[in-house]
PDB file of N, CA, C and O in Angstrom, chain B, residues numbered from 101:
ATOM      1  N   UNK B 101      -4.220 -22.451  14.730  1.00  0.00           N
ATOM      2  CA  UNK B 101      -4.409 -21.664  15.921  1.00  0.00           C
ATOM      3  C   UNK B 101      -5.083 -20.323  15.593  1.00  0.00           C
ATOM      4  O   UNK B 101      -6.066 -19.861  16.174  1.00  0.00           O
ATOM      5  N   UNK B 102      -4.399 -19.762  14.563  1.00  0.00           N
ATOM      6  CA  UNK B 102      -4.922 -18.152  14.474  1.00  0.00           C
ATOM      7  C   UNK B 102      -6.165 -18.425  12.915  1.00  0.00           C
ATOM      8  O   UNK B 102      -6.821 -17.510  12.416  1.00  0.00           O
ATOM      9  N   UNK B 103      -6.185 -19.630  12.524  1.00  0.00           N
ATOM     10  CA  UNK B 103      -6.984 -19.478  11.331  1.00  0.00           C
ATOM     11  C   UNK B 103      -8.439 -19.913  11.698  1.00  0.00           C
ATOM     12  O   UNK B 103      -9.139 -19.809  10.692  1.00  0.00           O
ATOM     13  N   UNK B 104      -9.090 -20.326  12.691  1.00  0.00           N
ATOM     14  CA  UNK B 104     -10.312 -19.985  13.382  1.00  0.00           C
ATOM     15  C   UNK B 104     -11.129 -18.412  13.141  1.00  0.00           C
ATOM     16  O   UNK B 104     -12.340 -18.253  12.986  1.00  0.00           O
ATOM     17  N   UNK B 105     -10.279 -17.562  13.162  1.00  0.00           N
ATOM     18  CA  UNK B 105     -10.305 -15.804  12.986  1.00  0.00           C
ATOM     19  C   UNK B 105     -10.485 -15.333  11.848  1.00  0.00           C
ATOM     20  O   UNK B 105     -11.111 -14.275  11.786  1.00  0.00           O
ATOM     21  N   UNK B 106     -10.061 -15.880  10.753  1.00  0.00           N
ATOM     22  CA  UNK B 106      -9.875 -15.331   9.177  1.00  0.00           C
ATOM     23  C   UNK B 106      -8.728 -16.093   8.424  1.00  0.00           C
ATOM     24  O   UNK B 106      -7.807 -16.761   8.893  1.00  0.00           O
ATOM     25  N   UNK B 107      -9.000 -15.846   7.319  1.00  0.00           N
ATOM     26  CA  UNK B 107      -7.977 -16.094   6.611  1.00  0.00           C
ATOM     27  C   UNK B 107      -6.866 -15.744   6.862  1.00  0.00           C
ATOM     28  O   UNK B 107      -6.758 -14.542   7.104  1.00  0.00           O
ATOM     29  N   UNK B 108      -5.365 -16.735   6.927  1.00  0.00           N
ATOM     30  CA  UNK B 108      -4.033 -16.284   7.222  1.00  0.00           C
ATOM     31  C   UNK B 108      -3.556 -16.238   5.616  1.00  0.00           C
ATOM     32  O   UNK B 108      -3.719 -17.075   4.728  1.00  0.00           O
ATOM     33  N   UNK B 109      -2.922 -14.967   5.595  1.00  0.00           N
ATOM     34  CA  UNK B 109      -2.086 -14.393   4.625  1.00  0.00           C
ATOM     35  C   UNK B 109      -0.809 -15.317   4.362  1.00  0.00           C
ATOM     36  O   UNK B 109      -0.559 -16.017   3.380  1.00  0.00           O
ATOM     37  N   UNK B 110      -0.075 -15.109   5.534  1.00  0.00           N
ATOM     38  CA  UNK B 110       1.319 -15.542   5.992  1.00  0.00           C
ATOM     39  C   UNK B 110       1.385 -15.601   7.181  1.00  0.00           C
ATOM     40  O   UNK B 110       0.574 -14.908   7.796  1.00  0.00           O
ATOM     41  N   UNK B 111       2.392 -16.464   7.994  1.00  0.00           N
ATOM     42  CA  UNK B 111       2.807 -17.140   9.080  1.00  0.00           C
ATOM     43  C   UNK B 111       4.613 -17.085   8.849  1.00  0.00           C
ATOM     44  O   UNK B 111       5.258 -17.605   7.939  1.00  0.00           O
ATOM     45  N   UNK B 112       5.166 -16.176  10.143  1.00  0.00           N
ATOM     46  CA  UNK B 112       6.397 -16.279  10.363  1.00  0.00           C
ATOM     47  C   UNK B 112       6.799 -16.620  11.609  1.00  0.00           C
ATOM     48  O   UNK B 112       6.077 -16.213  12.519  1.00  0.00           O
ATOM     49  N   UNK B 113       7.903 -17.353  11.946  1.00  0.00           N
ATOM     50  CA  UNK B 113       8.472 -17.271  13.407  1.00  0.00           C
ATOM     51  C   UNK B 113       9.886 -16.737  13.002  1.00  0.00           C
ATOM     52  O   UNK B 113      10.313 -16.863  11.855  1.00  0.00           O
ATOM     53  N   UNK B 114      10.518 -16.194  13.908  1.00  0.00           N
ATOM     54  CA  UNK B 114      11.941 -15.194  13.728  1.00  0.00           C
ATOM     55  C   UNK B 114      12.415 -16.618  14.503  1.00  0.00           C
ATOM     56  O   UNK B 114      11.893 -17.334  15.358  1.00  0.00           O
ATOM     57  N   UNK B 115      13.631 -16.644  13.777  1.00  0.00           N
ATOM     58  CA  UNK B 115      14.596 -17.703  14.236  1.00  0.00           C
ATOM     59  C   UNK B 115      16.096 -17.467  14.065  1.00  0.00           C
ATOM     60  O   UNK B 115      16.592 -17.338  12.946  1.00  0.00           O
ATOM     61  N   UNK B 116      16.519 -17.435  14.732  1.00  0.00           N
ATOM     62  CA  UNK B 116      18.407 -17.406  15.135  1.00  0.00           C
ATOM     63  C   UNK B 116      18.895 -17.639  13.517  1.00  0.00           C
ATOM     64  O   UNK B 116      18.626 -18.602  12.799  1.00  0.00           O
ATOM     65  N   UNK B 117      19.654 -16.505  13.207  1.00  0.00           N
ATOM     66  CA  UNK B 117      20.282 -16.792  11.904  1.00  0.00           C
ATOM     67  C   UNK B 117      21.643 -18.062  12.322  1.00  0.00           C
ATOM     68  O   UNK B 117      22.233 -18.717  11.463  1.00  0.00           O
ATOM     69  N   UNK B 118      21.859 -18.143  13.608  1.00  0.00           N
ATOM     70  CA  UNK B 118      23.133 -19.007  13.744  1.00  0.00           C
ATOM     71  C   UNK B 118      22.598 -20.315  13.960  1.00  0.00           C
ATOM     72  O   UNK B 118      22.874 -21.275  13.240  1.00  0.00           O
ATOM     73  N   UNK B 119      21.819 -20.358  14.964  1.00  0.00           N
ATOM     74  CA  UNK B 119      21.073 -21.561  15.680  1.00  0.00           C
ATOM     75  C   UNK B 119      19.970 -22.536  14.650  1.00  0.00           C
ATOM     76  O   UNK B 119      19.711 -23.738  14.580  1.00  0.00           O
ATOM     77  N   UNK B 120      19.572 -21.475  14.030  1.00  0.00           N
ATOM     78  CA  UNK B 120      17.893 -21.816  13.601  1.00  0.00           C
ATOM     79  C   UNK B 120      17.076 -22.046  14.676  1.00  0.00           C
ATOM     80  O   UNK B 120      15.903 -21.911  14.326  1.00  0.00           O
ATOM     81  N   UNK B 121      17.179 -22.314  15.752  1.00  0.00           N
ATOM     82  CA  UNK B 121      15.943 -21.996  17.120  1.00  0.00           C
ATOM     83  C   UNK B 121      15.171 -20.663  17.122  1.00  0.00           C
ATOM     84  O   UNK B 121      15.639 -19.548  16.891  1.00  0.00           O
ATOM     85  N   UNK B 122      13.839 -21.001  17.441  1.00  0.00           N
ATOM     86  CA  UNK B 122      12.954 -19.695  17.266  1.00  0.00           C
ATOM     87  C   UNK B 122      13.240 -19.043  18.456  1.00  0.00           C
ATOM     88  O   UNK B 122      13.266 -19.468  19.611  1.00  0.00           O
ATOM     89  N   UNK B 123      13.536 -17.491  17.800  1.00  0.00           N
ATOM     90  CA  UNK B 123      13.511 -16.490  19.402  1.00  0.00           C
ATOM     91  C   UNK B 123      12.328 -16.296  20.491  1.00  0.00           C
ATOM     92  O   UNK B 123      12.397 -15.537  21.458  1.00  0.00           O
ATOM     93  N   UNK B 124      10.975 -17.313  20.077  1.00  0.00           N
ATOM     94  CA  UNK B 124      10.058 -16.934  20.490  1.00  0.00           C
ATOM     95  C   UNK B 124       9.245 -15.923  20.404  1.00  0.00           C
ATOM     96  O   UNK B 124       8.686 -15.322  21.322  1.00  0.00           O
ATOM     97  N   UNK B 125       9.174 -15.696  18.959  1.00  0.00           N
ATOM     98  CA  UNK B 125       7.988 -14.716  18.135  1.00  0.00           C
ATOM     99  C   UNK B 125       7.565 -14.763  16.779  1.00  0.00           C
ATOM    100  O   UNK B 125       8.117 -15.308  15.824  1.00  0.00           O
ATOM    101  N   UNK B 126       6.867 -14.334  16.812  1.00  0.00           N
ATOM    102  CA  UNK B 126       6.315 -14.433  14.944  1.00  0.00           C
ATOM    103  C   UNK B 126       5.375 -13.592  14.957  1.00  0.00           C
ATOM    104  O   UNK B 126       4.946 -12.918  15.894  1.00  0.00           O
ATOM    105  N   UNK B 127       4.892 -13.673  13.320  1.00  0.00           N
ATOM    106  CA  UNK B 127       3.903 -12.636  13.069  1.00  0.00           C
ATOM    107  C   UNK B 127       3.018 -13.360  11.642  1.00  0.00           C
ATOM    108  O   UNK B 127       3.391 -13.978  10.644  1.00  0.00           O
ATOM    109  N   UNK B 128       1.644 -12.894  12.184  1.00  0.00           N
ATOM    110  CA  UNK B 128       0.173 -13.345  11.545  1.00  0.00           C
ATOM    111  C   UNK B 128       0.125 -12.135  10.985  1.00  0.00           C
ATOM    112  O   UNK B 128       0.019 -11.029  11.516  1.00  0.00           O
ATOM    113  N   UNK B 129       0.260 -12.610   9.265  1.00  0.00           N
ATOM    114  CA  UNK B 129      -0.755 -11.316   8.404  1.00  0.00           C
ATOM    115  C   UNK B 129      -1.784 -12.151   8.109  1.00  0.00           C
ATOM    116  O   UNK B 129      -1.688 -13.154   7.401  1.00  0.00           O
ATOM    117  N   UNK B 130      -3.063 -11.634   8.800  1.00  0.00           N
ATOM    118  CA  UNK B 130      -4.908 -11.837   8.473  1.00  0.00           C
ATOM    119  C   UNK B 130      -5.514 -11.573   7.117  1.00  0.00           C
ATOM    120  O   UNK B 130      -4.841 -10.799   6.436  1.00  0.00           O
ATOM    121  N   UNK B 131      -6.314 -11.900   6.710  1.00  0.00           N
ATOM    122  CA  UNK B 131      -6.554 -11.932   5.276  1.00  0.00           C
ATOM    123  C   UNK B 131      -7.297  -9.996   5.870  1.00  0.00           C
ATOM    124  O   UNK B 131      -7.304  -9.279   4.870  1.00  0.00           O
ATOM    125  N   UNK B 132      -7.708  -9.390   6.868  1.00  0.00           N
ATOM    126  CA  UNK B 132      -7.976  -8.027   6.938  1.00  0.00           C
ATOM    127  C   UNK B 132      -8.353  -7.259   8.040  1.00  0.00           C
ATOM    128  O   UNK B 132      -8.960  -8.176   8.594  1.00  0.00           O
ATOM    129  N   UNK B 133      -8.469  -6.444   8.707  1.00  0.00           N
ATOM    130  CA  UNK B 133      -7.978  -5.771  10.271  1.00  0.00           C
ATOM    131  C   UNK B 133      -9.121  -6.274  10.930  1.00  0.00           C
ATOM    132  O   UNK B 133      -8.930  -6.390  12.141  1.00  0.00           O
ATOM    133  N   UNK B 134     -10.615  -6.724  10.420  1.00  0.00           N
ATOM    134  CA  UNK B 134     -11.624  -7.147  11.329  1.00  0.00           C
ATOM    135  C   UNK B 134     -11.176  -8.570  12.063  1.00  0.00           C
ATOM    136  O   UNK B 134     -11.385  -8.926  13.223  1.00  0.00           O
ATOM    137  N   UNK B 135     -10.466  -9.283  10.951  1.00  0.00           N
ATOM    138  CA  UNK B 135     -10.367 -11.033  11.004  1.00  0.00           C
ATOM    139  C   UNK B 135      -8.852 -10.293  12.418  1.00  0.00           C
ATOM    140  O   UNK B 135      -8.975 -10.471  13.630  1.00  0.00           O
ATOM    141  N   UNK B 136      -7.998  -9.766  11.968  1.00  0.00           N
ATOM    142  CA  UNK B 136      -6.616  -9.464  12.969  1.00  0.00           C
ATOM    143  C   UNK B 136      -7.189  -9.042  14.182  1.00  0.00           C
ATOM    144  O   UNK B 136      -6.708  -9.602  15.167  1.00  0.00           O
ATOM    145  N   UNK B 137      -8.297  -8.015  14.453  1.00  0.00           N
ATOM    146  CA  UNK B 137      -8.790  -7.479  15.751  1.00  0.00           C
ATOM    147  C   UNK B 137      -9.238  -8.877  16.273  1.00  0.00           C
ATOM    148  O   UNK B 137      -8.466  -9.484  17.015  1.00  0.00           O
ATOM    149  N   UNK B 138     -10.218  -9.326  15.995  1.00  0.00           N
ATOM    150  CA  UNK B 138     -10.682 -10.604  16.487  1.00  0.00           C
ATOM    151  C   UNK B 138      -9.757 -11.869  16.657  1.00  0.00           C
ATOM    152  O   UNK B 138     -10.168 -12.872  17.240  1.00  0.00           O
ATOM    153  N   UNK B 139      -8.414 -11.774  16.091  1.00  0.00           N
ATOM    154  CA  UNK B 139      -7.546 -12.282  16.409  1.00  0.00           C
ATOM    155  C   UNK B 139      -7.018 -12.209  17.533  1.00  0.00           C
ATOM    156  O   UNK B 139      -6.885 -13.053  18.419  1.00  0.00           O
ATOM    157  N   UNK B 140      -6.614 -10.779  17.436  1.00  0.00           N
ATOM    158  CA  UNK B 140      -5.937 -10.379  18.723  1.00  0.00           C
ATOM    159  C   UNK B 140      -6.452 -10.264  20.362  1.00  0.00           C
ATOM    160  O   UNK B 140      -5.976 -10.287  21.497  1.00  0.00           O
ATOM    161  N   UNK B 141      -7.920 -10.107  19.576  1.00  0.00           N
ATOM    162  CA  UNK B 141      -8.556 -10.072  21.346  1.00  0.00           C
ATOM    163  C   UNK B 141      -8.794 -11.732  21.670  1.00  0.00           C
ATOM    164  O   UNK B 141      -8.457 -12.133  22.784  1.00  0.00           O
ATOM    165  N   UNK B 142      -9.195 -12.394  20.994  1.00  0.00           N
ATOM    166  CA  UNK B 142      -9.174 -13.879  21.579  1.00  0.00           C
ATOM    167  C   UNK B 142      -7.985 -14.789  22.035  1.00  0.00           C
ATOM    168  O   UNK B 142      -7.960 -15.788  22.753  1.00  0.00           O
ATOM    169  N   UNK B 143      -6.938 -14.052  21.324  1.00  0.00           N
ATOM    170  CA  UNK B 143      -5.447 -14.899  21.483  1.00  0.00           C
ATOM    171  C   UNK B 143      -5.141 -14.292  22.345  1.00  0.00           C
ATOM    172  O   UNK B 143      -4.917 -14.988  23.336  1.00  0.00           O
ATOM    173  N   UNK B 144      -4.979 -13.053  22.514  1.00  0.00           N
ATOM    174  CA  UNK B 144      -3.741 -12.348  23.555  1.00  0.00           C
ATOM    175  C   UNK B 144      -3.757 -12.986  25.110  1.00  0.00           C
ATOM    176  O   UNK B 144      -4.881 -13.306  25.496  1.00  0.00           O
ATOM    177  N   UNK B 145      -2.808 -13.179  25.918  1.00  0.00           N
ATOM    178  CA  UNK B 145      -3.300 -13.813  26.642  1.00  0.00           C
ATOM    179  C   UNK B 145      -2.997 -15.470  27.186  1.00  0.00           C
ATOM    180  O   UNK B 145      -2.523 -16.031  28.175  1.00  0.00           O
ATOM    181  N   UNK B 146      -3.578 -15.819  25.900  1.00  0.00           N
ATOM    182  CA  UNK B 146      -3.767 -17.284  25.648  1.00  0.00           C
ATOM    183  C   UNK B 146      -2.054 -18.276  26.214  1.00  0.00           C
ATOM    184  O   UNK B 146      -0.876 -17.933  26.116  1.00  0.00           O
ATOM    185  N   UNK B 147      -2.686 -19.522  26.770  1.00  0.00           N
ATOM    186  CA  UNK B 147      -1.375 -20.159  26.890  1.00  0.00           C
ATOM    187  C   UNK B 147      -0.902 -20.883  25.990  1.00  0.00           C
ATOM    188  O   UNK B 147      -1.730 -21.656  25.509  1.00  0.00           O
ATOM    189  N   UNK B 148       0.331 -20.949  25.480  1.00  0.00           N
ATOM    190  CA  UNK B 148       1.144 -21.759  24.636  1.00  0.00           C
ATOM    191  C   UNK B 148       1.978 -22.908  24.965  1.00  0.00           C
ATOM    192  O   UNK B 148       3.111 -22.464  24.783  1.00  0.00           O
ATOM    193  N   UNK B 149       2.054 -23.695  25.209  1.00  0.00           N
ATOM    194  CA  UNK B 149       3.319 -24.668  25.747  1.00  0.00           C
ATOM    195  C   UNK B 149       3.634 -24.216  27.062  1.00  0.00           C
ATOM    196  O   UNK B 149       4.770 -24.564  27.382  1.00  0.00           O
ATOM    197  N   UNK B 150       2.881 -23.398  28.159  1.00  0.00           N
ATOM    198  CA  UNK B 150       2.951 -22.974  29.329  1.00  0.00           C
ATOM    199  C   UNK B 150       3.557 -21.754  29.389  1.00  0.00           C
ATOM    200  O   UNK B 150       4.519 -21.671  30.152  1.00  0.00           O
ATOM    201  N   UNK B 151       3.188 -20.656  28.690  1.00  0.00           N
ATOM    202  CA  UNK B 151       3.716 -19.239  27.953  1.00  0.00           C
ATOM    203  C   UNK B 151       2.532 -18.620  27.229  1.00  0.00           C
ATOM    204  O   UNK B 151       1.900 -18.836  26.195  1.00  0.00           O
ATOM    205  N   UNK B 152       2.508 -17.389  28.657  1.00  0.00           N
ATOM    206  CA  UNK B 152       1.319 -16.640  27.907  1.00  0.00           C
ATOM    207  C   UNK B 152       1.512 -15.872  26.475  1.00  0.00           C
ATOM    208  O   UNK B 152       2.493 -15.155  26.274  1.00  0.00           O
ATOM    209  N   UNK B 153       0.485 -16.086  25.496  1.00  0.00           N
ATOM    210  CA  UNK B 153       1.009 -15.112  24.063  1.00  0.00           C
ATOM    211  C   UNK B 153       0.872 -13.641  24.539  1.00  0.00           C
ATOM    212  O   UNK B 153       0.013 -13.166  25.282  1.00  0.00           O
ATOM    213  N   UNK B 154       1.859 -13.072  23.974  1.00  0.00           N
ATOM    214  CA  UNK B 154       1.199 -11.473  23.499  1.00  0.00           C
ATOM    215  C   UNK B 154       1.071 -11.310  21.884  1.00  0.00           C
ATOM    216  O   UNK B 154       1.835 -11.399  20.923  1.00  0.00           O
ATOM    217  N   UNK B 155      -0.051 -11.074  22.062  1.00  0.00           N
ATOM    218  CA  UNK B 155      -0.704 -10.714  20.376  1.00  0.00           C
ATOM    219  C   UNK B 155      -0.868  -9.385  19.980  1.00  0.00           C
ATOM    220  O   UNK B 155      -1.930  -8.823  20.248  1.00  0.00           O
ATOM    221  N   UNK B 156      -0.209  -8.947  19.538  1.00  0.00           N
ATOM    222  CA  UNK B 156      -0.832  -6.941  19.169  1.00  0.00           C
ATOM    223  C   UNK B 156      -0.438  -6.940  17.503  1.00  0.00           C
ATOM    224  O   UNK B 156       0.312  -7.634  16.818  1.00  0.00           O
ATOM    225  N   UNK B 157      -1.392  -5.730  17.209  1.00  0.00           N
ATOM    226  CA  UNK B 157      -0.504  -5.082  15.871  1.00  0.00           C
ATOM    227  C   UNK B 157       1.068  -5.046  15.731  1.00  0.00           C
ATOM    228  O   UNK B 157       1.713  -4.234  16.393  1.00  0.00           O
ATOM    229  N   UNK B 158       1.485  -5.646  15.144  1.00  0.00           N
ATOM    230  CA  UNK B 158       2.846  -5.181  15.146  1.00  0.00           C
ATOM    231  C   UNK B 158       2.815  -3.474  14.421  1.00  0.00           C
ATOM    232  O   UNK B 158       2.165  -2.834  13.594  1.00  0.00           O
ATOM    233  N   UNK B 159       4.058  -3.277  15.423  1.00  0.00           N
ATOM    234  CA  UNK B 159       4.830  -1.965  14.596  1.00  0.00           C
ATOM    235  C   UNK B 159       5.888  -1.870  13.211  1.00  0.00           C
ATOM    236  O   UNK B 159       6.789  -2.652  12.909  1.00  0.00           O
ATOM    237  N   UNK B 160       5.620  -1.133  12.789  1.00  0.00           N
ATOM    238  CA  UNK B 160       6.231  -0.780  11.612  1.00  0.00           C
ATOM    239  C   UNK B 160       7.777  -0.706  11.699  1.00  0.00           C
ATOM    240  O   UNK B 160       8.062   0.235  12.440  1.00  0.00           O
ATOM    241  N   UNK B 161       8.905  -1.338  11.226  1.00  0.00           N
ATOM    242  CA  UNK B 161       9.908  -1.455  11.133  1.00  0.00           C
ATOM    243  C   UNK B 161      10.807  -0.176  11.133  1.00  0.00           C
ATOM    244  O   UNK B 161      10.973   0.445  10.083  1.00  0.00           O
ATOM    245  N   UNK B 162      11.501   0.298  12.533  1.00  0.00           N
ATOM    246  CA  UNK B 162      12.545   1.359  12.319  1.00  0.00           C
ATOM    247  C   UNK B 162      13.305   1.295  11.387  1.00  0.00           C
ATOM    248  O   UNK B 162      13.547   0.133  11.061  1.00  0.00           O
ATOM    249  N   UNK B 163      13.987   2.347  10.577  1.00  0.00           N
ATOM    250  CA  UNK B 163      15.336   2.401   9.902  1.00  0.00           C
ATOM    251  C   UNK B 163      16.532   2.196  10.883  1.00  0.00           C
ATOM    252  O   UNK B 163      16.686   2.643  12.019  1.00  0.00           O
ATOM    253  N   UNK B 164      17.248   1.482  10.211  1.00  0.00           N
ATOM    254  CA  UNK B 164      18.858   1.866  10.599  1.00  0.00           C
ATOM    255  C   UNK B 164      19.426   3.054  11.088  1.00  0.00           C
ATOM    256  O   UNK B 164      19.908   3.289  12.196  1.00  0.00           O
ATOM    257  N   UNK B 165      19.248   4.060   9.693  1.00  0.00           N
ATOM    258  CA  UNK B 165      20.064   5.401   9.890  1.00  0.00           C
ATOM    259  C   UNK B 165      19.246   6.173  11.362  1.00  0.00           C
ATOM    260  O   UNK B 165      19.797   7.108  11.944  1.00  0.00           O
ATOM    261  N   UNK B 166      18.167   5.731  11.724  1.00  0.00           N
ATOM    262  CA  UNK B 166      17.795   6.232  12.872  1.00  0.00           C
ATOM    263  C   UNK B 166      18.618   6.483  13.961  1.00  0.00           C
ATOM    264  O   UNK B 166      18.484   7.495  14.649  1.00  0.00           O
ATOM    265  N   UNK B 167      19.631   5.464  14.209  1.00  0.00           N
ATOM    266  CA  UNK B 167      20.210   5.396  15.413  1.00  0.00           C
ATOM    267  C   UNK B 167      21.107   6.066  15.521  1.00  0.00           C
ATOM    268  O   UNK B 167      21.589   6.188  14.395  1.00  0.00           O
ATOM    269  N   UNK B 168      21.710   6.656  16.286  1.00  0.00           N
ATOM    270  CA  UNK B 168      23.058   7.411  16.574  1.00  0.00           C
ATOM    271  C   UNK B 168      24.501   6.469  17.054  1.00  0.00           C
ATOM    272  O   UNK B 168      24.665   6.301  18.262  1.00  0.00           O
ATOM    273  N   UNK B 169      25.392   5.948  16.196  1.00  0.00           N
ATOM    274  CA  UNK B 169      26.477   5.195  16.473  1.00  0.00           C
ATOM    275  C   UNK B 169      27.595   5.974  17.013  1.00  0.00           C
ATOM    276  O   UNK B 169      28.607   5.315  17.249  1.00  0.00           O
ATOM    277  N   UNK B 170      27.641   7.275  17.269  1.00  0.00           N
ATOM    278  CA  UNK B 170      28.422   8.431  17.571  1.00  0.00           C
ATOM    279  C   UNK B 170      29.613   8.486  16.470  1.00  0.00           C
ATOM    280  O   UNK B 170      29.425   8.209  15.285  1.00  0.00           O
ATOM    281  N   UNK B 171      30.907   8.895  17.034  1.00  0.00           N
ATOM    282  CA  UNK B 171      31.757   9.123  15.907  1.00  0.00           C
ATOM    283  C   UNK B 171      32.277   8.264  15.186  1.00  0.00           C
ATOM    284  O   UNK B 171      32.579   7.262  15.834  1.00  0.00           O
ATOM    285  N   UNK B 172      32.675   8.172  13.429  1.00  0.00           N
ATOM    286  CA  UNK B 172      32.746   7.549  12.885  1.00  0.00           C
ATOM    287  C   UNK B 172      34.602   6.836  13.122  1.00  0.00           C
ATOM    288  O   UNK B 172      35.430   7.716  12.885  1.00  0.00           O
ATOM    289  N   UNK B 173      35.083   5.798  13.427  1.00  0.00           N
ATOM    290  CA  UNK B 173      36.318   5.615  13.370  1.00  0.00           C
ATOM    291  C   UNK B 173      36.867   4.675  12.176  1.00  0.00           C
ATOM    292  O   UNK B 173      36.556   3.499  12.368  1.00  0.00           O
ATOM    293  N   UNK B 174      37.640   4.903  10.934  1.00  0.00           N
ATOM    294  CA  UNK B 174      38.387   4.365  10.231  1.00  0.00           C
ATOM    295  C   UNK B 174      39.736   4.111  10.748  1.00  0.00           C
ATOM    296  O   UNK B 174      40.572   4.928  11.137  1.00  0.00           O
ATOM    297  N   UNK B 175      39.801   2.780  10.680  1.00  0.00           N
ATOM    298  CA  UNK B 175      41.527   2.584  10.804  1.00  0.00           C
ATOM    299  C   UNK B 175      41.781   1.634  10.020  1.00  0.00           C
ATOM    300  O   UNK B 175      42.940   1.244   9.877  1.00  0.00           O
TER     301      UNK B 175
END
């Protein structure tokens, strides 16, 4: 599907650590950002099994300690 565009690096789908069923996403690393742009503008959009894709850059992975869990409770 996405190797029409460039070389694929790697191919993931995120899947249920309990289930193993895919959550319905994954992520294309392109062999380099020309082959990924041209990826992304021809796919995005596109229908899948009757499910439009969204294709973008992914974002860079938040930290943990980012979040605020408020006060700490030991018991």
């Amino acid at each position: 599907m996405f190797a029409e565009f460039g070389e694929i690096q790697e191919a993931t789908v995120i899947t249920d650590k309990f289930t193993g069923r895919s959550k319905g996403f994954g992520f294309v690393l392109m062999g380099d950002a020309e082959q990924a742009q041209k990826a992304i503008k021809a796919m995005d959009g596109k229908d899948l099994d009757g499910r439009p894709l969204k294709v973008n850059v992914a974002r860079p992975k938040r930290e943990n300690r980012d979040r605020d869990y408020g006060p700490r409770r030991d018991y």
